[in-house]
LODRENPA-610554 format. One record per atom (N, C-alpha, C): residue in three letters; residue number from 1; atom name; x, y, z. Coordinates in nm, 4 decimals, padded with zeros to 6 digits. Layout:
! residues N
+-----+-----+------+----------+----------+----------+
! res !   n ! atom !       px !       py !       pz !
+-----+-----+------+----------+----------+----------+
! Ala ! NUM !   CA !        X !        Y !        Z !
...
+-----+-----+------+----------+----------+----------+
This chain:
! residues 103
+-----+-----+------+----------+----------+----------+
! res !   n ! atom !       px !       py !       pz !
+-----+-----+------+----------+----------+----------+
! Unk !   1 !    N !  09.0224 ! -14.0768 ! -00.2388 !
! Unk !   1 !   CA !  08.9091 ! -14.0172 ! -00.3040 !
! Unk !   1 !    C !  08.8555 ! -13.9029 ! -00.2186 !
! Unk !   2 !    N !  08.8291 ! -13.7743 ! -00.2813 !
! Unk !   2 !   CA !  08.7768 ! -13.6617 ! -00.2065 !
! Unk !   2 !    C !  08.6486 ! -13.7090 ! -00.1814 !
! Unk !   3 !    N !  08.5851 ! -13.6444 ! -00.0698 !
! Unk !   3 !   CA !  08.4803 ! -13.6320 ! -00.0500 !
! Unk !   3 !    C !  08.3874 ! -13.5124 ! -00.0758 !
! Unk !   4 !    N !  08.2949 ! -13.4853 ! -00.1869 !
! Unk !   4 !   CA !  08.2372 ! -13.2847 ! -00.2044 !
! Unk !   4 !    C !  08.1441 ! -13.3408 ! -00.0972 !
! Unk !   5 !    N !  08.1100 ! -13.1689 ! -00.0710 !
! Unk !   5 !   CA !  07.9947 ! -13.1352 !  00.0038 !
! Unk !   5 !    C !  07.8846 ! -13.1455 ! -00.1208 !
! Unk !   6 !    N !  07.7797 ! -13.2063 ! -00.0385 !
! Unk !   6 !   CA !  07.6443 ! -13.2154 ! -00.1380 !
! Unk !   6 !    C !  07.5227 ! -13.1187 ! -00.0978 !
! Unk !   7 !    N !  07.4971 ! -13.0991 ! -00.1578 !
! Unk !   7 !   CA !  07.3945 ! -12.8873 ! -00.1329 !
! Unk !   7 !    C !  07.2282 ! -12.9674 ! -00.1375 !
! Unk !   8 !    N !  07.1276 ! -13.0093 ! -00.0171 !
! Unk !   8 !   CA !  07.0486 ! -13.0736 ! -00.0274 !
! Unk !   8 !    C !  06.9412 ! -13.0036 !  00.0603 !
! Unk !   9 !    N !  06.8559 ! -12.9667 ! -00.0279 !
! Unk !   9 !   CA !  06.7016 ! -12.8411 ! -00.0165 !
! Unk !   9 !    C !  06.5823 ! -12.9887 !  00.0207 !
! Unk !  10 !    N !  06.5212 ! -12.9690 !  00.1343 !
! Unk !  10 !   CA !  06.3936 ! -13.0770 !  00.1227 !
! Unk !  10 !    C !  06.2585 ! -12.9529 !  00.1352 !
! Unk !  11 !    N !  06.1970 ! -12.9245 !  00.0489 !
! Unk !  11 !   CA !  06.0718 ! -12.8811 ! -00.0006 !
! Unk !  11 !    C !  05.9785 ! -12.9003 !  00.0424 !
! Unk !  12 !    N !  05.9093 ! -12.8294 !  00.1370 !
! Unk !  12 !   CA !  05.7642 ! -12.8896 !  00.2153 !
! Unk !  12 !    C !  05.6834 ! -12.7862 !  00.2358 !
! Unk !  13 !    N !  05.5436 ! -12.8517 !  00.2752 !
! Unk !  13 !   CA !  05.4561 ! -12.7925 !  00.3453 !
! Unk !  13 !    C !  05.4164 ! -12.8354 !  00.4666 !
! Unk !  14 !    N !  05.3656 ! -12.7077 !  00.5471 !
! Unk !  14 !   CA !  05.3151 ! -12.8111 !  00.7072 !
! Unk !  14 !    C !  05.2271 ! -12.9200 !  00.6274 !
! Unk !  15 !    N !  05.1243 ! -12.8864 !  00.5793 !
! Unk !  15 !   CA !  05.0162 ! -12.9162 !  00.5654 !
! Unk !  15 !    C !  04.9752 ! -13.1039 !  00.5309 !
! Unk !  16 !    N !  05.1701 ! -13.1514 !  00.5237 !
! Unk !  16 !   CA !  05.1870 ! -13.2934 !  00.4361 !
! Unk !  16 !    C !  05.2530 ! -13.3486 !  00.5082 !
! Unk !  17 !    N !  05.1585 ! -13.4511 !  00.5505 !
! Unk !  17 !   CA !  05.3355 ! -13.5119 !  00.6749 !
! Unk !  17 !    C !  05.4419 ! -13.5833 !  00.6417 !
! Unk !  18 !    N !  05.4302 ! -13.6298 !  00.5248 !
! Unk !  18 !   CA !  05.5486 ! -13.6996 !  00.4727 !
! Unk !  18 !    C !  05.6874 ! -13.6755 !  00.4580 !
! Unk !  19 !    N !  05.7103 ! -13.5347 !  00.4626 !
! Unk !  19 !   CA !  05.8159 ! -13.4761 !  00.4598 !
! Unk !  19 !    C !  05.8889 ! -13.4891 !  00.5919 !
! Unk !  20 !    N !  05.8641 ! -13.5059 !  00.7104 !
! Unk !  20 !   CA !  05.9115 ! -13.5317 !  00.8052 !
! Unk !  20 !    C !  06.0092 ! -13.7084 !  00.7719 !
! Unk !  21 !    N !  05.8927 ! -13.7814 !  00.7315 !
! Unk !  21 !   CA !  05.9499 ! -13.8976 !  00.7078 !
! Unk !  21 !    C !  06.0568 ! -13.9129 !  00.5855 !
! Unk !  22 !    N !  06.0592 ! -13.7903 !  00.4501 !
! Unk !  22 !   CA !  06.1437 ! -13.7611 !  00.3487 !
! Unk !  22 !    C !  06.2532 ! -13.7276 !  00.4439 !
! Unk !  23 !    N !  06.2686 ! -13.6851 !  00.5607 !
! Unk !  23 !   CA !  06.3765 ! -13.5902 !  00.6332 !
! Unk !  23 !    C !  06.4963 ! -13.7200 !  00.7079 !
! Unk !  24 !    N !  06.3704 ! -13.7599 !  00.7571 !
! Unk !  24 !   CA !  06.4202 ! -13.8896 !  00.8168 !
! Unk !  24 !    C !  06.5263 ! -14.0131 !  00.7543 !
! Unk !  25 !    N !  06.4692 ! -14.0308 !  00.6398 !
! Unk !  25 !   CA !  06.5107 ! -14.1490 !  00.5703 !
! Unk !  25 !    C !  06.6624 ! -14.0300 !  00.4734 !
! Unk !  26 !    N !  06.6467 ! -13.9218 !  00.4663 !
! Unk !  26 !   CA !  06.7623 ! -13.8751 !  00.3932 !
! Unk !  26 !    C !  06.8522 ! -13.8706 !  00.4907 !
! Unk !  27 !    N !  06.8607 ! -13.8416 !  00.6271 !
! Unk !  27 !   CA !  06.9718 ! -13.8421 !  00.7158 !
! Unk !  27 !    C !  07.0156 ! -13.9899 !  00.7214 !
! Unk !  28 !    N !  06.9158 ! -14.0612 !  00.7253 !
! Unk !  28 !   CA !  06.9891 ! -14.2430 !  00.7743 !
! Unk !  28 !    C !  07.0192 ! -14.2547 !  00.6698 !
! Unk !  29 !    N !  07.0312 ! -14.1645 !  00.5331 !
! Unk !  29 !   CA !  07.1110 ! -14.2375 !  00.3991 !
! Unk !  29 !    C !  07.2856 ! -14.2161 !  00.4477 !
! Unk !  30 !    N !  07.2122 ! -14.0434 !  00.4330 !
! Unk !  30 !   CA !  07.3546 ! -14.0007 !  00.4580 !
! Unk !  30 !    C !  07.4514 ! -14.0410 !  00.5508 !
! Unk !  31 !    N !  07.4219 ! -14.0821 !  00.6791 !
! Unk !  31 !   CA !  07.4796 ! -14.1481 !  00.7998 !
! Unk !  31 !    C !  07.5344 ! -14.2823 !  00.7550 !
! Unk !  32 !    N !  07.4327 ! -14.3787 !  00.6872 !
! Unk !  32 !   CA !  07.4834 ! -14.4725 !  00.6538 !
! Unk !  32 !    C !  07.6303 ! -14.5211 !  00.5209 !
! Unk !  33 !    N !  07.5886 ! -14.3896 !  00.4572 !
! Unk !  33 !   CA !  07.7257 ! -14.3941 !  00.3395 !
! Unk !  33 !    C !  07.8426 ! -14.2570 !  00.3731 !
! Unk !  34 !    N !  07.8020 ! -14.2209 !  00.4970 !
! Unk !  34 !   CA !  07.9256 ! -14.1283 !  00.5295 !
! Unk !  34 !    C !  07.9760 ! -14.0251 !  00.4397 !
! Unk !  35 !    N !  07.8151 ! -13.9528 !  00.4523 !
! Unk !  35 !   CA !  07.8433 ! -13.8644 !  00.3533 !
! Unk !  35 !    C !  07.8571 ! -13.7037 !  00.3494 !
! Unk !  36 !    N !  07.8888 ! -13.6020 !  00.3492 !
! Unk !  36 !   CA !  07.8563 ! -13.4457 !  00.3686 !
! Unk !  36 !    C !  07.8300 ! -13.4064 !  00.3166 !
! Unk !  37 !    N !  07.7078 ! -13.3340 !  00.3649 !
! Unk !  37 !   CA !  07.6004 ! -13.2350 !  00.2894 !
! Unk !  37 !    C !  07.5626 ! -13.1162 !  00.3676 !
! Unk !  38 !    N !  07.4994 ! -13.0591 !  00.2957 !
! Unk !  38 !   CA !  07.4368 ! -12.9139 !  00.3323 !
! Unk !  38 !    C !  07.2957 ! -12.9122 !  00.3559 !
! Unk !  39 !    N !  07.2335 ! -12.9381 !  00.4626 !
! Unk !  39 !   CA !  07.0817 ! -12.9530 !  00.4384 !
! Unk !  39 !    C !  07.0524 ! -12.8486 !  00.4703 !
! Unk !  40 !    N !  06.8645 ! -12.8397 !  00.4223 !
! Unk !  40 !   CA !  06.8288 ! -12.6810 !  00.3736 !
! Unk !  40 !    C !  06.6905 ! -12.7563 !  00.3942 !
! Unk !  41 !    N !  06.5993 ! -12.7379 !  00.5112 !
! Unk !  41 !   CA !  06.4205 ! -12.7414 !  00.4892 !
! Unk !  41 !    C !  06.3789 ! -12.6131 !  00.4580 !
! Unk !  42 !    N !  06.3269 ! -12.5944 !  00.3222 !
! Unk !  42 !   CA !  06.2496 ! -12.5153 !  00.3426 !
! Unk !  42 !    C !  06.0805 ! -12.5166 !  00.3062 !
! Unk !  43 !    N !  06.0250 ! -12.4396 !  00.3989 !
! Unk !  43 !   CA !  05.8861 ! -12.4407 !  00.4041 !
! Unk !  43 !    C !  05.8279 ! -12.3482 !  00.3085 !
! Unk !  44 !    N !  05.7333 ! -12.4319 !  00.2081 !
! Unk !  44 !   CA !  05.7189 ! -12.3390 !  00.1041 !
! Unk !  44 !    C !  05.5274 ! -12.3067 !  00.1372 !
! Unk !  45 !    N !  05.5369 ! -12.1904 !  00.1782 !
! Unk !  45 !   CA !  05.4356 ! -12.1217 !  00.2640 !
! Unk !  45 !    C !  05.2661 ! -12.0909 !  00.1713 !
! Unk !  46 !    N !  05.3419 ! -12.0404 !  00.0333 !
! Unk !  46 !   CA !  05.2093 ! -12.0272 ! -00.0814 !
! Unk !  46 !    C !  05.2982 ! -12.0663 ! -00.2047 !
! Unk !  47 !    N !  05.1894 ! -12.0728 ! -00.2998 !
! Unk !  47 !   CA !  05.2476 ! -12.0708 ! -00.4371 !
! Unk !  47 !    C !  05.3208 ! -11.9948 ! -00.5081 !
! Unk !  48 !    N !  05.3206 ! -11.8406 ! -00.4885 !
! Unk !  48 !   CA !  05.3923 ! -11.7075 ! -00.4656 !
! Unk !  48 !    C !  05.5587 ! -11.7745 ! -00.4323 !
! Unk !  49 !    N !  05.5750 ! -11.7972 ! -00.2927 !
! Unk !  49 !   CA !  05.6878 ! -11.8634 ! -00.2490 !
! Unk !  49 !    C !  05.7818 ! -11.9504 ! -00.3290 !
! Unk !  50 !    N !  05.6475 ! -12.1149 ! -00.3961 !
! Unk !  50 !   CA !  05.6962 ! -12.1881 ! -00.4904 !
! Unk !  50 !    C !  05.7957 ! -12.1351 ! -00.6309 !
! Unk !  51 !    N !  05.7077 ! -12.0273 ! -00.6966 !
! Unk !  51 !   CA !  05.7417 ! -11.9682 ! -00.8101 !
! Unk !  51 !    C !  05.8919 ! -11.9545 ! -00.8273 !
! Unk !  52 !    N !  05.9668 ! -12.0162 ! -00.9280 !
! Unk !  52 !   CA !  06.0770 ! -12.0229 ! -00.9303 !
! Unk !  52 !    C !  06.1599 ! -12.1299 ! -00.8977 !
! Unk !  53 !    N !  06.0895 ! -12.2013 ! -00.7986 !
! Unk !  53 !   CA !  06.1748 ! -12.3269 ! -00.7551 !
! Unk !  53 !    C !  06.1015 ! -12.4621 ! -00.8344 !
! Unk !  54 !    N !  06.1561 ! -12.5458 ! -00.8093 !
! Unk !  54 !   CA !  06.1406 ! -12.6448 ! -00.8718 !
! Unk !  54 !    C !  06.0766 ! -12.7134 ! -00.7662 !
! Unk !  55 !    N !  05.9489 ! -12.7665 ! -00.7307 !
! Unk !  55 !   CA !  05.8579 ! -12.7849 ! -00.6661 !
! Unk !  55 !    C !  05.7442 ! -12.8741 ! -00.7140 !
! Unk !  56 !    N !  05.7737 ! -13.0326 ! -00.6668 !
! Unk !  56 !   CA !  05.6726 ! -13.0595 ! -00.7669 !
! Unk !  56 !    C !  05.5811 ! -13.1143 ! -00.6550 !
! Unk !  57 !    N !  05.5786 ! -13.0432 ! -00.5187 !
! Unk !  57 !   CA !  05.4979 ! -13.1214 ! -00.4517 !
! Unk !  57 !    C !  05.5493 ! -13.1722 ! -00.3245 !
! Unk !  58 !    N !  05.4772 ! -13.1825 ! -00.2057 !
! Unk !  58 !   CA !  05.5462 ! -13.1820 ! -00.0579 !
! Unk !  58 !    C !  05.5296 ! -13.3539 ! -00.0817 !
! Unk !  59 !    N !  05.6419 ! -13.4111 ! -00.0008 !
! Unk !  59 !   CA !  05.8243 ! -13.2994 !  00.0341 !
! Unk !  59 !    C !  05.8935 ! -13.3476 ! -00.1520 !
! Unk !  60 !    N !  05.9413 ! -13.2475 ! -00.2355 !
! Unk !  60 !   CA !  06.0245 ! -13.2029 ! -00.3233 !
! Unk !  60 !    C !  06.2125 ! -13.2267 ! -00.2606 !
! Unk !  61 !    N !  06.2657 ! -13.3123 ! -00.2803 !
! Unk !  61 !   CA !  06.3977 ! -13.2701 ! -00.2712 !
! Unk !  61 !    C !  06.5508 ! -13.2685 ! -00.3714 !
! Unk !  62 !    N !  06.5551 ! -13.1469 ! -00.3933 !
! Unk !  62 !   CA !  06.6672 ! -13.0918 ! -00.4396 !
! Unk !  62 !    C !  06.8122 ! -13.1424 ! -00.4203 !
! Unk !  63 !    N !  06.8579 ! -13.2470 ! -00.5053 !
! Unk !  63 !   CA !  07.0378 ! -13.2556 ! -00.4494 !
! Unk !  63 !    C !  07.0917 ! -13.1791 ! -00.5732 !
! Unk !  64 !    N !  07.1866 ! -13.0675 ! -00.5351 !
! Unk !  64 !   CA !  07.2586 ! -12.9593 ! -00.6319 !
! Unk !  64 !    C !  07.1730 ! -12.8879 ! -00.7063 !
! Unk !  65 !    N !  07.0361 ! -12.8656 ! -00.6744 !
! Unk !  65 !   CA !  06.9715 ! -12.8016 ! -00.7777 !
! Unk !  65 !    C !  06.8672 ! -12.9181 ! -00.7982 !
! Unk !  66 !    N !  06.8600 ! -12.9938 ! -00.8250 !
! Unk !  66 !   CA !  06.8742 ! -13.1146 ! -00.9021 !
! Unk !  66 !    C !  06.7523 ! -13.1831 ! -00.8629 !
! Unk !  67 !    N !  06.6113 ! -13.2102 ! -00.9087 !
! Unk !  67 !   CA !  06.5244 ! -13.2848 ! -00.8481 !
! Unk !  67 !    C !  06.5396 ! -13.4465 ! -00.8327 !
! Unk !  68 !    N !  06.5335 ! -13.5014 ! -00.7531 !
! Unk !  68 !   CA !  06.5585 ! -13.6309 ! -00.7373 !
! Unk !  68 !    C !  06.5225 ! -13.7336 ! -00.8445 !
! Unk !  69 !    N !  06.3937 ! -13.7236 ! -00.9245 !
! Unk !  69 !   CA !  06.2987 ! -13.7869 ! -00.9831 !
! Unk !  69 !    C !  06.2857 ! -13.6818 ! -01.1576 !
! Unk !  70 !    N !  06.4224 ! -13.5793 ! -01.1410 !
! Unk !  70 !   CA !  06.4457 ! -13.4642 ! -01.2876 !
! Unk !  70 !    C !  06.2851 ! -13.4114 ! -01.3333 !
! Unk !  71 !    N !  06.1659 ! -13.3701 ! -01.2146 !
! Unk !  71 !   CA !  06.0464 ! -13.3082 ! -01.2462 !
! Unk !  71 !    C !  06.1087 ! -13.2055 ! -01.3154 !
! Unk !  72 !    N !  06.0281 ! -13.1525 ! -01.4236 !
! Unk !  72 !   CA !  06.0311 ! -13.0610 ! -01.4693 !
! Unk !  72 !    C !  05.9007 ! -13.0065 ! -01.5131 !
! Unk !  73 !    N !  05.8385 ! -13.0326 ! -01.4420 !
! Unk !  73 !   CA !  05.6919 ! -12.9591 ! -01.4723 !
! Unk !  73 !    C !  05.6105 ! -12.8161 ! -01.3907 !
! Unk !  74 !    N !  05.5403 ! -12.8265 ! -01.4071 !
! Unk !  74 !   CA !  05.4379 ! -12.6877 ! -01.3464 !
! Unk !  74 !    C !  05.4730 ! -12.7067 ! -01.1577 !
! Unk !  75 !    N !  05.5120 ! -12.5758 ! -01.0885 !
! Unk !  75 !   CA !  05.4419 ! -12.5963 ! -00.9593 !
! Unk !  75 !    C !  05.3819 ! -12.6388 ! -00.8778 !
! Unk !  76 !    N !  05.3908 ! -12.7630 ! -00.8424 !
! Unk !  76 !   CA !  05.2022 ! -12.8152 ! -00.7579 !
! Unk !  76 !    C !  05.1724 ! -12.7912 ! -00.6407 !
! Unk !  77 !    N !  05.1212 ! -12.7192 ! -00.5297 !
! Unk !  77 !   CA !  05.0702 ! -12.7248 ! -00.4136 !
! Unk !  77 !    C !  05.0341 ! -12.8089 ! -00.3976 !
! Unk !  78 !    N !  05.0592 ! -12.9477 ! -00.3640 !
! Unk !  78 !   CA !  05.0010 ! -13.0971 ! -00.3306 !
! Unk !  78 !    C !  05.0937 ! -13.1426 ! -00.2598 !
! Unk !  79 !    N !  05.0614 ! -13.3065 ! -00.1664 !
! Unk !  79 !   CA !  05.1814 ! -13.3774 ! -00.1264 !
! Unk !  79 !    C !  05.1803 ! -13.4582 ! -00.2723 !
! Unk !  80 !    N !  05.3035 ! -13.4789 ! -00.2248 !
! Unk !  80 !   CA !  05.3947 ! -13.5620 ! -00.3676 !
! Unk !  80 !    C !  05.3646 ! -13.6926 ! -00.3454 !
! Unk !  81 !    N !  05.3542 ! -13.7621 ! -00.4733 !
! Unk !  81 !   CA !  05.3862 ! -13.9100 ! -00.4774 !
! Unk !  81 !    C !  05.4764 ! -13.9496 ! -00.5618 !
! Unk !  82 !    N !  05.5274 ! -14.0084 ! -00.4873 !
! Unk !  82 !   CA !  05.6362 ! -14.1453 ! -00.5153 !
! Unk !  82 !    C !  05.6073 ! -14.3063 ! -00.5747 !
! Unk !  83 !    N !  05.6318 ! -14.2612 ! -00.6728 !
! Unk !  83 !   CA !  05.5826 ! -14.3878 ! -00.7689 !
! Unk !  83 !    C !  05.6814 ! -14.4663 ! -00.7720 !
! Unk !  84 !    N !  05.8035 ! -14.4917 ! -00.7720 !
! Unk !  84 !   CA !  05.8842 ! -14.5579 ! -00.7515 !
! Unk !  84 !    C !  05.9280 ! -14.6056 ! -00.5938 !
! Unk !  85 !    N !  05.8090 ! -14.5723 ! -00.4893 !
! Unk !  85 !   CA !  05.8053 ! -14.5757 ! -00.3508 !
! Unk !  85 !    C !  05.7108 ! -14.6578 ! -00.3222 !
! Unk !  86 !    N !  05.6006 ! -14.7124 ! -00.4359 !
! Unk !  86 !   CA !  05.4793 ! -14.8036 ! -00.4095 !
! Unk !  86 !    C !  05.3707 ! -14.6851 ! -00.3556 !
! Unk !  87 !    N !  05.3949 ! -14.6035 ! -00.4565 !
! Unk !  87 !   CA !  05.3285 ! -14.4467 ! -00.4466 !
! Unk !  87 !    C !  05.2676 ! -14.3965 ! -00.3080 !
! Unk !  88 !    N !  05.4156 ! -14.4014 ! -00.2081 !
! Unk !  88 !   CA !  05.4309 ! -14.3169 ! -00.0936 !
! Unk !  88 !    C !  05.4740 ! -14.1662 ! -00.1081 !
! Unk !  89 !    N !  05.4349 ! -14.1230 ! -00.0039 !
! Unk !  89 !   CA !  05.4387 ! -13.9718 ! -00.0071 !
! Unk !  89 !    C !  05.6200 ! -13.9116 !  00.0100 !
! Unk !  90 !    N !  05.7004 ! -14.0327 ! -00.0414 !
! Unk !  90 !   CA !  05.8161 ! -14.0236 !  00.0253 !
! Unk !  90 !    C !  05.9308 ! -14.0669 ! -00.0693 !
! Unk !  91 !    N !  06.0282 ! -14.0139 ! -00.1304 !
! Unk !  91 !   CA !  06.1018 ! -14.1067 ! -00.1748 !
! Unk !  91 !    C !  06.2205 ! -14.2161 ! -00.0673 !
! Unk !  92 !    N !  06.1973 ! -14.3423 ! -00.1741 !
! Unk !  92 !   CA !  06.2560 ! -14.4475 ! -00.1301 !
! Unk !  92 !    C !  06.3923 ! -14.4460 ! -00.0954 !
! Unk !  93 !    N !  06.4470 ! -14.5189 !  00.0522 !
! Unk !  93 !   CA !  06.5564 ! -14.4968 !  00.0585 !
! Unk !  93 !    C !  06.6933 ! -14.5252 ! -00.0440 !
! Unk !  94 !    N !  06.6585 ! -14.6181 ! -00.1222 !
! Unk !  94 !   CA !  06.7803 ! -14.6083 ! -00.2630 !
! Unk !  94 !    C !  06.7431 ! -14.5070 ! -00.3307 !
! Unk !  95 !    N !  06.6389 ! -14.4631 ! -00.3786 !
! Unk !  95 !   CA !  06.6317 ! -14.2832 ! -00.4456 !
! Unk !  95 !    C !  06.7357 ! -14.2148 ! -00.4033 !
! Unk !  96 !    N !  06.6660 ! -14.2068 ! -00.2461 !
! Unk !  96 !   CA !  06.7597 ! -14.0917 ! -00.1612 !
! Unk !  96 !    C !  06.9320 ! -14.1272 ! -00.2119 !
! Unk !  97 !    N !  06.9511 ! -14.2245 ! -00.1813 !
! Unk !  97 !   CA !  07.0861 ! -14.2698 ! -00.2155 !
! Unk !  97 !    C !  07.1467 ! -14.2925 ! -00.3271 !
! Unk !  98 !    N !  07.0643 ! -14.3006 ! -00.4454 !
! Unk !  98 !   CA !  07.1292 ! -14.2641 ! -00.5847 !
! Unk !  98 !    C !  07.1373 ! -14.1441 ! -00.5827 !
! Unk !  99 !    N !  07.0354 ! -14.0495 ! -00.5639 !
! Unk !  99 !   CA !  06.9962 ! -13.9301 ! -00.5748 !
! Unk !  99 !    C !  07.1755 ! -13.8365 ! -00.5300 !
! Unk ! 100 !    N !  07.2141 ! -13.8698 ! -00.4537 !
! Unk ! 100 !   CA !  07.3055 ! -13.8235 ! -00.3474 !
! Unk ! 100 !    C !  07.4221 ! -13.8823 ! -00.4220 !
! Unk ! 101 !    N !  07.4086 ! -13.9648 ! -00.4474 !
! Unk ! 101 !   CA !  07.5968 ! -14.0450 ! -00.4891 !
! Unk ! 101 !    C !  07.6168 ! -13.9990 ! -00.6150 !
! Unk ! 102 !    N !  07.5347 ! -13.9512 ! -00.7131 !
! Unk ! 102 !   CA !  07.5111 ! -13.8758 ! -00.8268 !
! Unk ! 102 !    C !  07.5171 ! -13.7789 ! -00.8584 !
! Unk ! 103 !    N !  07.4602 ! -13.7324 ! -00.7445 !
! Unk ! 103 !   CA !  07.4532 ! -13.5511 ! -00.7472 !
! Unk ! 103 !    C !  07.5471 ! -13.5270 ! -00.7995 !
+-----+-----+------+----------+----------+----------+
């Protein structure tokens, strides 16, 4: 079985600390299922910046394009919640890991 490279954007602001811990828990996915990817932080600075991306809120992460949680709504300058996290600022490590084996 091939292995693709997986193209993975994590979406933040300083301003939210959770994204550090979104950063965290996506590497021990990936480590743990031996996987290759492309990671990409980027810091989304104003709303200006946001415009265009799919952003629903710090930390936002992107596998292929692809929002983890398929937001498709408005822009938000906010930290994100994770409702399927016991509404942490973070998605859950099986997210991360469907999110990824799916992509």
């Amino acid at each position: 079985m091939e292995n693709k490279t997986i193209k993975v954007e994590l979406l933040y602001f300083e301003g939210c600390p959770s994204y550090k811990r979104a950063w965290a828990d996506l590497l021990d996915v990936v480590v743990e299922n031996n996987l290759q990817i492309i990671a990409k932080p980027i810091n989304i600075e104003s709303l200006e910046k946001a415009e265009g991306l799919v952003f629903a809120g710090s930390p936002t992460i992107l596998v292929n394009g692809q929002d983890l949680e398929n937001y498709n709504g408005e822009t938000v300058m906010a930290c994100r919640i994770y409702q399927e996290n016991d509404n942490n600022g973070w998605p859950s490590k099986d997210l991360l890991k469907r999110g990824l084996l799916d992509g």
